[in-house]
ZAZAZA-999000 format. One record per residue (C-alpha): residue number from 1; x, y, z. Coordinates in pm, 1 decimal. Layout:
BEGIN
nr / u / v / w
NUM / X / Y / Z
...
***
This chain:
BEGIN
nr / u / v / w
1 / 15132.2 / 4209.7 / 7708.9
2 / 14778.4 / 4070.6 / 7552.9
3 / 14671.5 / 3738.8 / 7650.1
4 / 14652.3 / 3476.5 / 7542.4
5 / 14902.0 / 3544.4 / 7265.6
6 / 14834.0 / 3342.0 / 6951.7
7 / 14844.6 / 2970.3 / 6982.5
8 / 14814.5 / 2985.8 / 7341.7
9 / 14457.3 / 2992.3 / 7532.2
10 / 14407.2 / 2624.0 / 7435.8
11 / 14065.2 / 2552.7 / 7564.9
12 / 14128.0 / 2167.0 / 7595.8
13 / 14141.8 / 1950.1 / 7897.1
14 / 14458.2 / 1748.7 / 7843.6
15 / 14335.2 / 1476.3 / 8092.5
16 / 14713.5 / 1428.3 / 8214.4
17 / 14576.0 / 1208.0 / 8499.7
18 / 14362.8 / 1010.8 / 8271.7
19 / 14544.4 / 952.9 / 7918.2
20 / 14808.9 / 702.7 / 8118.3
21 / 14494.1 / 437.2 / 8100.1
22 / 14462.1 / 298.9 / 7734.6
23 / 14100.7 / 135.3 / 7831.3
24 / 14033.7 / 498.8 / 7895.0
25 / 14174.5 / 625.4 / 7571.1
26 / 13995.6 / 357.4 / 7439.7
27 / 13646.8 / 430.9 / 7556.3
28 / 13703.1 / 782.8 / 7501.3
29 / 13780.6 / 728.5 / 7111.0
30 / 13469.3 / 510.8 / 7094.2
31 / 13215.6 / 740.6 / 7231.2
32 / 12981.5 / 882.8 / 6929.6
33 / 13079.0 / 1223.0 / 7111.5
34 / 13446.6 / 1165.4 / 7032.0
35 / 13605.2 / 1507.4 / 6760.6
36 / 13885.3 / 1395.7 / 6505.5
37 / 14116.5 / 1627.9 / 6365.6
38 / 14274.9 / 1497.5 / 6072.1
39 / 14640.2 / 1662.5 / 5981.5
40 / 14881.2 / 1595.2 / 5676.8
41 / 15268.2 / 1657.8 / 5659.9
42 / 15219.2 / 1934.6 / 5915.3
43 / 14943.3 / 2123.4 / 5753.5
44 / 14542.0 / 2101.2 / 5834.5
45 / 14304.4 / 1939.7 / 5577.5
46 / 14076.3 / 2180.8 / 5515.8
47 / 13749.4 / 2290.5 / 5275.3
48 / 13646.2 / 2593.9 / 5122.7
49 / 13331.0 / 2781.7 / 5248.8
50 / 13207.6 / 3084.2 / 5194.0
51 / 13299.0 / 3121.9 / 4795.1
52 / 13265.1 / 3475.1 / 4691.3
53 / 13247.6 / 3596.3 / 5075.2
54 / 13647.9 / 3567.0 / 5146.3
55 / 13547.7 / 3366.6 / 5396.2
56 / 13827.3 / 3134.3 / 5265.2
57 / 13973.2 / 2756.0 / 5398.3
58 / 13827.6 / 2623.4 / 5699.1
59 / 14043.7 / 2324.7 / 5889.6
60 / 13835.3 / 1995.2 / 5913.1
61 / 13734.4 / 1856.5 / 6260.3
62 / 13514.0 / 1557.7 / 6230.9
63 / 13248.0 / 1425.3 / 6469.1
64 / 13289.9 / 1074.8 / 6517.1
65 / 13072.6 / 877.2 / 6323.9
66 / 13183.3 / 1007.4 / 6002.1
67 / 13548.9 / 951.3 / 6059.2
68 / 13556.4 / 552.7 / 6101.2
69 / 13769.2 / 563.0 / 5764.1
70 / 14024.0 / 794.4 / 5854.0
71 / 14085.4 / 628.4 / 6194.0
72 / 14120.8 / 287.1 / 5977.6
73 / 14416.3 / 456.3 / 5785.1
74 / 14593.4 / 538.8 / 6103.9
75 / 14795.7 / 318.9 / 6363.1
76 / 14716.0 / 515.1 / 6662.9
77 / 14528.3 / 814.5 / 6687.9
78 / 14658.1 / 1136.4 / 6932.9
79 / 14487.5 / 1226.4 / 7240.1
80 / 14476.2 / 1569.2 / 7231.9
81 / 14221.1 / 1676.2 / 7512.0
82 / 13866.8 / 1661.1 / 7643.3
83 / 13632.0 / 1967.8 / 7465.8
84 / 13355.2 / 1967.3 / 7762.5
85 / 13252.0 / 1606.3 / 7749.8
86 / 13367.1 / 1535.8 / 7438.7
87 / 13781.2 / 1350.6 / 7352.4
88 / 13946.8 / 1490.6 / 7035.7
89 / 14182.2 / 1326.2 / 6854.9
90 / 14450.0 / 1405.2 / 6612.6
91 / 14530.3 / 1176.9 / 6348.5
92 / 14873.4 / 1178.1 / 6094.3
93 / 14765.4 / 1094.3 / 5782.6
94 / 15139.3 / 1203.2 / 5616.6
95 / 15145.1 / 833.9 / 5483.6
96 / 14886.0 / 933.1 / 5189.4
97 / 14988.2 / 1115.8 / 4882.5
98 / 14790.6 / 1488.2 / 4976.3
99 / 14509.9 / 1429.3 / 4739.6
100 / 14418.9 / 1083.3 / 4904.4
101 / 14454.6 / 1241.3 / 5276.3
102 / 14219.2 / 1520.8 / 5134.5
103 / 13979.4 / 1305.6 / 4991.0
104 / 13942.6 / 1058.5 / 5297.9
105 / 13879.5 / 1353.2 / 5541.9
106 / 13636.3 / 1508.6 / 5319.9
107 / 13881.6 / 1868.3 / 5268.3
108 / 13950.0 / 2009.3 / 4924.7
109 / 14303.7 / 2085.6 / 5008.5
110 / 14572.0 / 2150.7 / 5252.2
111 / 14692.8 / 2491.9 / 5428.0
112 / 14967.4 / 2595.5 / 5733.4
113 / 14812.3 / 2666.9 / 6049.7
114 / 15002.6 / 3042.7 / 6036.9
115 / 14811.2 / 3118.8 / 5704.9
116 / 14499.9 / 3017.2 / 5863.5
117 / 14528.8 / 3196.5 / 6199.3
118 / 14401.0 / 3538.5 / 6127.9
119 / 14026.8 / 3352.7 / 6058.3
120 / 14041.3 / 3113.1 / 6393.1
121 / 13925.1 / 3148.7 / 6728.9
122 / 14186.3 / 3155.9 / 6955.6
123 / 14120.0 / 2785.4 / 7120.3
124 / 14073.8 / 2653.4 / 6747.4
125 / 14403.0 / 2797.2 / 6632.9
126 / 14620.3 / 2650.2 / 6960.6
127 / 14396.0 / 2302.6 / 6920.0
128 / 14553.2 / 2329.9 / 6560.3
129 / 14914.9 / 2413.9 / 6643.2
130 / 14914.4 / 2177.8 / 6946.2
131 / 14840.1 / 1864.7 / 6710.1
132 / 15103.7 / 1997.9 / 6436.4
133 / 15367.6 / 1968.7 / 6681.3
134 / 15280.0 / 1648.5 / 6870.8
135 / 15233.8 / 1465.1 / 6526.8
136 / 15553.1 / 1603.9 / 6383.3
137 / 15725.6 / 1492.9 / 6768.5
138 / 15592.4 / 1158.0 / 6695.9
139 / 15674.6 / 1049.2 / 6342.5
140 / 16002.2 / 1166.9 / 6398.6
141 / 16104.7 / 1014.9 / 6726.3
142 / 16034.7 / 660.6 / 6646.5
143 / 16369.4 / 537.1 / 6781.1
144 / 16527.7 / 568.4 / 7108.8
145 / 16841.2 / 832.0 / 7071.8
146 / 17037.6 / 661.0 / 7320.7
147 / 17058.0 / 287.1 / 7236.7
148 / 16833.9 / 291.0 / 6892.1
149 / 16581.9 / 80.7 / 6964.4
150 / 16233.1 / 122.4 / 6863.8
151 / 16010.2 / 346.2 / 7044.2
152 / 15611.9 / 232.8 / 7151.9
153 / 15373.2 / 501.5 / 7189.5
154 / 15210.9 / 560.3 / 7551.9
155 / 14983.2 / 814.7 / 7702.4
156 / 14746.1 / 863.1 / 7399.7
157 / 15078.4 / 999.1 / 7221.2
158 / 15256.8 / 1240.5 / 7464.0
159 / 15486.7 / 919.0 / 7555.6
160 / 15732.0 / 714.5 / 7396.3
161 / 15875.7 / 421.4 / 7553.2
162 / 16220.3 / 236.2 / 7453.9
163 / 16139.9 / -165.6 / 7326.4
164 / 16482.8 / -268.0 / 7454.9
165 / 16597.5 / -47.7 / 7710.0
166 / 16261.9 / 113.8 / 7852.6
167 / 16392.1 / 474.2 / 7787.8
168 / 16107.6 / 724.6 / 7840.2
169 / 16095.2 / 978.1 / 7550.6
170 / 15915.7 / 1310.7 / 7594.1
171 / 15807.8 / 1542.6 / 7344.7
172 / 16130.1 / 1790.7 / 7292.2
173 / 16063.1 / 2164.0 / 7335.0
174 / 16324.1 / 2385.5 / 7174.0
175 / 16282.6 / 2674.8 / 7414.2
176 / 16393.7 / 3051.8 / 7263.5
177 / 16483.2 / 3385.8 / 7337.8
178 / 16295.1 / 3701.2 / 7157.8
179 / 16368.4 / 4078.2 / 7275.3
180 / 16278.4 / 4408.8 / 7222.0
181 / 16551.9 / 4645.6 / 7351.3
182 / 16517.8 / 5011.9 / 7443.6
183 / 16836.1 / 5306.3 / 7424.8
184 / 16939.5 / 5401.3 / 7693.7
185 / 16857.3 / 5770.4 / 7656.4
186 / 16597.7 / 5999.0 / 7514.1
187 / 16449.9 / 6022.2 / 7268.3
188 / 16280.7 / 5643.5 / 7332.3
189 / 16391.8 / 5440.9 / 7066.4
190 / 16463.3 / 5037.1 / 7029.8
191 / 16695.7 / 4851.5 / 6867.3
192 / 16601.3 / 4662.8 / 6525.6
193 / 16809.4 / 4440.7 / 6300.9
194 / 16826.0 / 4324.1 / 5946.9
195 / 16853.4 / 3930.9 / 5950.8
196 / 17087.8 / 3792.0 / 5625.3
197 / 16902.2 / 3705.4 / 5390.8
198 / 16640.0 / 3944.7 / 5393.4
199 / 16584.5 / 4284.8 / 5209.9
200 / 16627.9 / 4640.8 / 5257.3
201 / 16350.4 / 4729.9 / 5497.7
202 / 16279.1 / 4411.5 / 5652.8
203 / 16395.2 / 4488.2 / 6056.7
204 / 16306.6 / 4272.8 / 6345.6
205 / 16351.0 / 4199.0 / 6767.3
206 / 16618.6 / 3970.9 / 6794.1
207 / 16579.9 / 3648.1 / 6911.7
208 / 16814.6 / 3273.0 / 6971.0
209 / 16773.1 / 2988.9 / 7082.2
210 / 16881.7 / 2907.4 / 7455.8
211 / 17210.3 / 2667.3 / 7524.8
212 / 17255.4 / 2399.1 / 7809.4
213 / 17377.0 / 2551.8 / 8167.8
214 / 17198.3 / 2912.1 / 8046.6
215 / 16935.4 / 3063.9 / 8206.7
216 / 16697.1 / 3284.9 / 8028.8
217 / 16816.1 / 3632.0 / 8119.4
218 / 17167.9 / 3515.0 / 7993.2
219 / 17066.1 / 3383.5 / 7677.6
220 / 16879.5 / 3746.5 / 7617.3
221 / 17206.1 / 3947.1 / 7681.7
222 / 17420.0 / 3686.3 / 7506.4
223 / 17214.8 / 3691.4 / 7186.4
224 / 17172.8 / 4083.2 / 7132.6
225 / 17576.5 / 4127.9 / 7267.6
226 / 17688.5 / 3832.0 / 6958.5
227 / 17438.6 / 3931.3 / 6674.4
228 / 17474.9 / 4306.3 / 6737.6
229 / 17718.3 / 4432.3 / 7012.3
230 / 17511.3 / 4580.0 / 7248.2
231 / 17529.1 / 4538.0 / 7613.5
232 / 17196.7 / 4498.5 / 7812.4
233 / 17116.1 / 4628.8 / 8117.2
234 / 16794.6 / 4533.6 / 8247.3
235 / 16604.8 / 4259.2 / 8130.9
236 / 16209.8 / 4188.1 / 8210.2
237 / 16025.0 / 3873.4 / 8106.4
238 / 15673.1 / 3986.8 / 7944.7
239 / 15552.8 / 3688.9 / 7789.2
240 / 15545.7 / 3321.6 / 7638.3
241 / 15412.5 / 3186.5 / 7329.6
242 / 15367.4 / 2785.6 / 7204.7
243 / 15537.5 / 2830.1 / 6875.3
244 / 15512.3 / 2438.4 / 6776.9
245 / 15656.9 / 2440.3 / 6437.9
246 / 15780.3 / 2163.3 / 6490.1
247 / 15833.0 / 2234.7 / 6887.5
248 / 15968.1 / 2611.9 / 6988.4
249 / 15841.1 / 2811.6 / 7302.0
250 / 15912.2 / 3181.6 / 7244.6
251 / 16018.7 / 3336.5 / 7537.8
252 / 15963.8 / 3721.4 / 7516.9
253 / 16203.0 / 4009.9 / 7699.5
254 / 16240.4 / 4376.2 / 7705.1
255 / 16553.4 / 4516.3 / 7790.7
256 / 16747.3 / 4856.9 / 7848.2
257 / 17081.0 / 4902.0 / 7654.9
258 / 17384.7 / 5081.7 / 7885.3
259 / 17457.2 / 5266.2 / 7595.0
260 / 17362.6 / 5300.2 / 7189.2
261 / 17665.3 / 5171.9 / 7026.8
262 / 17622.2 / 4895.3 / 6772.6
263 / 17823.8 / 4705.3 / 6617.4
264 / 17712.5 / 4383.9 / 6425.9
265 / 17788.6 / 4067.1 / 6346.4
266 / 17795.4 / 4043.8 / 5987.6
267 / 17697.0 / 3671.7 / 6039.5
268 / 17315.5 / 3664.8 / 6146.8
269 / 17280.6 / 4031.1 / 6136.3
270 / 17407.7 / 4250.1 / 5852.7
271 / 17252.8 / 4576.2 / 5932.0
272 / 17138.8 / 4704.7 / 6307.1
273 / 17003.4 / 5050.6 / 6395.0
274 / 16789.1 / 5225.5 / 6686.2
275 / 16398.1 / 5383.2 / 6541.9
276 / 16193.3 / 5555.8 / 6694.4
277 / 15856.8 / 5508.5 / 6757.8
278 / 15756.9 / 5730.2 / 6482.9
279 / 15980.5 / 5539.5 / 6256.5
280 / 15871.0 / 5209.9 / 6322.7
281 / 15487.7 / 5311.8 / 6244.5
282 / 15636.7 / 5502.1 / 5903.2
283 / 15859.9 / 5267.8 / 5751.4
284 / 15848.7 / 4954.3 / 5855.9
285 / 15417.7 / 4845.4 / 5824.7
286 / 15257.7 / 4554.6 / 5954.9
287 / 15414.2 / 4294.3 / 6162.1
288 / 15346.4 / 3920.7 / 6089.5
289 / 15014.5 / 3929.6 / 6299.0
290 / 15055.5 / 3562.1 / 6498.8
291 / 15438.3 / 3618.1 / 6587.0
292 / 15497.0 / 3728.1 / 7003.4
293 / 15722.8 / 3997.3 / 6808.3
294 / 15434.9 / 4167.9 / 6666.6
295 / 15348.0 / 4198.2 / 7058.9
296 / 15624.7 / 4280.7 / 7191.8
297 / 15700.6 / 4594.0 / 6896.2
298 / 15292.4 / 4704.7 / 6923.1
299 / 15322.3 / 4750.3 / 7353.6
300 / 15631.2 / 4934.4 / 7286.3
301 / 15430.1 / 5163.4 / 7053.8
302 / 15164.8 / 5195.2 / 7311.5
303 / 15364.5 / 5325.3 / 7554.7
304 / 15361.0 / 5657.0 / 7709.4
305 / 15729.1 / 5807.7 / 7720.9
306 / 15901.4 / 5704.6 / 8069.8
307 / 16027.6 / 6004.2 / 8282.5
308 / 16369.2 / 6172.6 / 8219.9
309 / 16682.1 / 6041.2 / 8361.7
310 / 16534.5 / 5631.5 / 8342.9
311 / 16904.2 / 5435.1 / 8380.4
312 / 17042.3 / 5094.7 / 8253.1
313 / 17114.1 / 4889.0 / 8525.6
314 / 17309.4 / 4584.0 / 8480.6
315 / 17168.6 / 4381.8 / 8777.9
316 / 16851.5 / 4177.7 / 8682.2
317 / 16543.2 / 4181.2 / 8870.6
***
């Protein structure tokens, strides 16, 4: 599969070894070389440029010197990384109203990371993600969850700590399961569903999140055999993705069916079927563009057909 896949191929240093030392966060926040990335309720700040071009919104990173007054508005700011010599910084400024965020960090508005992807770099657009979900992480874990106490931040953000009982509190990662599986037989086809909810036309991998005492191959064959009754064969990691909205890893699989009967759930799925390769390019278009799934579906299509007589096996590799 294509690397990096989008949000991954972060560029920044996280400074793991360094970001324990507040003097050095400290420095590193003072230095005129410092970047500050402001954020609001999960969304960049951003400006227009390029009117007339299509150019469109453009997130807001601010040098230093011209972001003393959003710093001021902020408790803490985020270590996010080193850029070359340079420390950036995220800052949550969620406790304005949206105009007043915009207006302090010089942006003309607000916009979702995934509607802004297609016009980033690659390192801009995982910089971006990576602060959405560590600011989210932190507003929301403010308490310890096993005796309630108040949580302090440590580690330029990536670190609470329990006031009472000195519980450490990491950022949570909600890890998931996303699959494209193959029939067993010829012609090559895979298996799509139809997701409640959605309309006539709109198929996709299926995917779940994994459960406690699971491993990943199990929550793969678990997922497809609930939502649509088939049972996997082989199963073959191909990928990862950062999907921090507010803090998923996609995990992506291909697998082999042992044999083409479906039958679905009627719960998550209410329509399943196997296309073809010519299908999927006919009738169902363009895939969402910063989703692993559009990966996952577009090497499928790449593929040359595999020889004659290729079996399901149950065992995993």
């Amino acid at each position: 599969m294509r690397e990096p896949l989008p949000y991954a191929g972060g560029a920044l240093d996280r400074a793991a070894g360094r970001r324990a030392d507040p003097r050095w966060i400290e420095a590193a926040l003072a230095s005129p070389a410092a970047v500050v990335v402001p954020m609001w309720s999960d969304k960049c700040l951003v400006t227009e440029t390029g009117a007339g071009t299509g150019t469109g919104a453009v997130p807001v990173r601010l040098a230093r010197p011209a972001a003393a007054e959003v710093l001021a508005a902020v408790p803490e700011p985020v270590f996010l990384g080193l850029d070359g010599a340079a420390a950036v910084f995220a800052v949550d400024l969620s406790g304005l109203d949206e105009q007043s965020a915009a207006a302090m960090a010089g942006a003309t508005g607000t916009a979702d990371i995934r509607a802004l992807f297609q016009g980033l770099r690659a390192d801009r657009a995982a910089e971006f993600a990576y602060a959405t979900g560590l600011l989210r992480w932190l507003r929301e874990q403010r308490f310890c969850g096993a005796c309630g106490g108040g949580a302090d931040s440590r580690e330029g953000g990536h670190l609470r700590v329990c006031r009472d009982c000195g519980r450490l509190l990491f950022p949570r990662i909600e890890p998931a399961v996303i699959v494209l599986v193959e029939a067993p037989g010829e012609p090559d086809r895979c298996l799509l569903g139809r997701h409640r909810g959605t309309g006539p036309g709109s198929y996709s991998t299926l995917a779940g999140f994994l459960e406690i005492g699971e491993s990943l191959e199990e929550a793969v064959r678990r997922e497809v055999a609930e939502e649509a009754g088939v049972k996997l064969g082989e199963v073959t990691y191909r990928g990862s993705q950062p999907w921090p909205f507010p803090g998923g890893l996609m995990l992506g699989f291909r697998a082999v069916a042992i044999c083409d009967e479906i039958q679905v759930d009627g719960e998550e799925l209410v329509e399943a079927r196997w296309f073809t390769r010519a299908e999927v390019r006919d009738q169902l278009g363009p895939r969402r563009p910063d989703s692993i799934e559009s990966y996952l579906i577009e090497d499928w299509l790449g593929e040359e057909s595999l020889p004659a007589g290729r079996l399901a096996r149950e065992d995993v590799p």
